[in-house]
Every structure is written in structure tokens, then in C-alpha cells.
N, C-alpha and C positions, 0 to 999 in steps of 0.2 A: 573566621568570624567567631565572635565569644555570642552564646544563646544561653539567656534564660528560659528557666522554667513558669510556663503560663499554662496552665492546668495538667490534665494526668497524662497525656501524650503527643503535646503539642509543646515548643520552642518557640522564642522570639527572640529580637534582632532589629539594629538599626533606628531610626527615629522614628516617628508618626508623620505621616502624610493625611491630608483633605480628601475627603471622595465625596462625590457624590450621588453618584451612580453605580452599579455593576451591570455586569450581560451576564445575563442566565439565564439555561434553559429552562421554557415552561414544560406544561403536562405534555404534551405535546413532540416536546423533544426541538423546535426551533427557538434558536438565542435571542433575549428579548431584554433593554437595557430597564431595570428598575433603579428608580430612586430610591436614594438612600437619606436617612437621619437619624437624629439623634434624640429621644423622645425621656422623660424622666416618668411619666406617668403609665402603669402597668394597668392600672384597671379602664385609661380611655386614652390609648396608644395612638398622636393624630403626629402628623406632621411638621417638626419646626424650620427654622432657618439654619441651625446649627446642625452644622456636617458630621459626615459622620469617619473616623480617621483607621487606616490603614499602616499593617508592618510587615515585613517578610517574617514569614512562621516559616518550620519546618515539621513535618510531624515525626514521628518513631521511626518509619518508615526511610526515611531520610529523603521523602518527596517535599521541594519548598516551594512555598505557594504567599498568598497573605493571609492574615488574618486581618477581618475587620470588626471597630468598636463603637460603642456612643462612645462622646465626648463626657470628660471629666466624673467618668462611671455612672453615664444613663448607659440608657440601652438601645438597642439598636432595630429603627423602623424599616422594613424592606418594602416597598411599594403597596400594592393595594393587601398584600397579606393582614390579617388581624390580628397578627401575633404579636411579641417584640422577644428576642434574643439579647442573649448577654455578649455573644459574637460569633463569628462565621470564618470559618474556614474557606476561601477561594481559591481556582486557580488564576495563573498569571494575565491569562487571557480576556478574566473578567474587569479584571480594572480598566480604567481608559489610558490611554497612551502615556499623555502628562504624569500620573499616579505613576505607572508601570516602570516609564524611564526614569522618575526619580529614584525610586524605590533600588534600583538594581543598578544606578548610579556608582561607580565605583567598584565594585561586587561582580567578583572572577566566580560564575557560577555557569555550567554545561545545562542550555537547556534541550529540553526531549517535549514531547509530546506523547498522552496516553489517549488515545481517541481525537477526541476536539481540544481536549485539555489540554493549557502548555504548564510544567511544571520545571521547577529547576533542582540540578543537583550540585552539590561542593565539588568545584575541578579539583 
């Protein structure tokens, strides 16, 4: 697979996918699915219709995961947080199935597990 460079230690790969959701653990430590979007306004961060899109990253480490983005370079709304991101680094097991199997569509990669995390690596 050919990876670009998408910041100082993270790789991409592949085309964009739809999300609209992930599973992540809360404070708490039990997996819980937030919605996701795609928001242009940083100083009143609300929710739109416009999804928010995913690609297989890999980091330095050589662990591949996704990365996820707003659409058309907004930023990225994670459920009830107040914040918004420029993007996220996931593992495989947060996307939903649909996303998951597209994404690794084609794509001869050995996956492993690091705790609850499923991550992949180049066979």
C-alpha cells in the first residue's frame, strides 16, 4: 500500500468512507457509540446532517487504525463533548461494521488485538 503523509506521525491510505458514529470508551472504561459530524463553526460547535468521513491511518509505530475527519475541512463533532477536533485517530473496532468492511475491502492486512483494541498490521 502507498501512505501519505498526514501530520508529524500519522500515515493515510485508501479513499474516504461515511461515519457516523464510533464506540468509545467513556470515563468509566465501558464502550459507548457517539455520534459523529461534521461542524464548520469553532466558537458554537452544534451538530449538522453532514457526516463525518473516515481512512485507514497507520501511525509510526506501524499499528493501523482510522483516522477520522469533518467533511471538506470543517472539523470534527464527537457527541455530547464541547469541543471539536481537527481529527482522531481510532481503532478498527470503533467504526461500525459497514465503515470497518469497506475500508479493509481488498487490503491483505494481519489483524491483532492490544487489549479491547483491534488494530492492523501490513502481512
Amino acid at each position: 500500500m502507498e501512505w501519505e503523509r498526514f501530520g508529524q506521525n500519522l500515515f493515510v491510505t485508501g479513499d474516504l468512507r461515511e461515519a457516523r458514529s464510533l464506540n468509545l470508551p467513556d470515563a468509566v472504561g465501558r464502550f459507548r457509540r457517539y455520534r459523529i459530524t461534521t461542524t464548520w463553526d469553532l466558537a458554537q460547535p452544534r451538530f449538522t446532517k453532514t457526516p463525518a468521513y473516515v481512512r485507514l491511518a497507520k501511525e509510526g509505530s506501524g499499528r493501523i487504525g482510522a483516522v477520522v475527519i469533518g467533511r471538506a475541512g470543517g472539523y470534527l463533532k464527537i457527541g455530547r463533548f464541547p469541543n471539536c477536533q481537527f481529527f482522531l485517530f481510532v481503532p478498527l473496532n470503533s467504526l461500525s461494521k459497514k465503515a470497518r468492511l469497506s475500508l479493509l475491502k481488498g487490503r491483505s492486512l494481519d489483524l491483532f488485538t492490544e487489549g479491547e483494541f483491534l488494530f492492523g498490521r501490513e502481512a
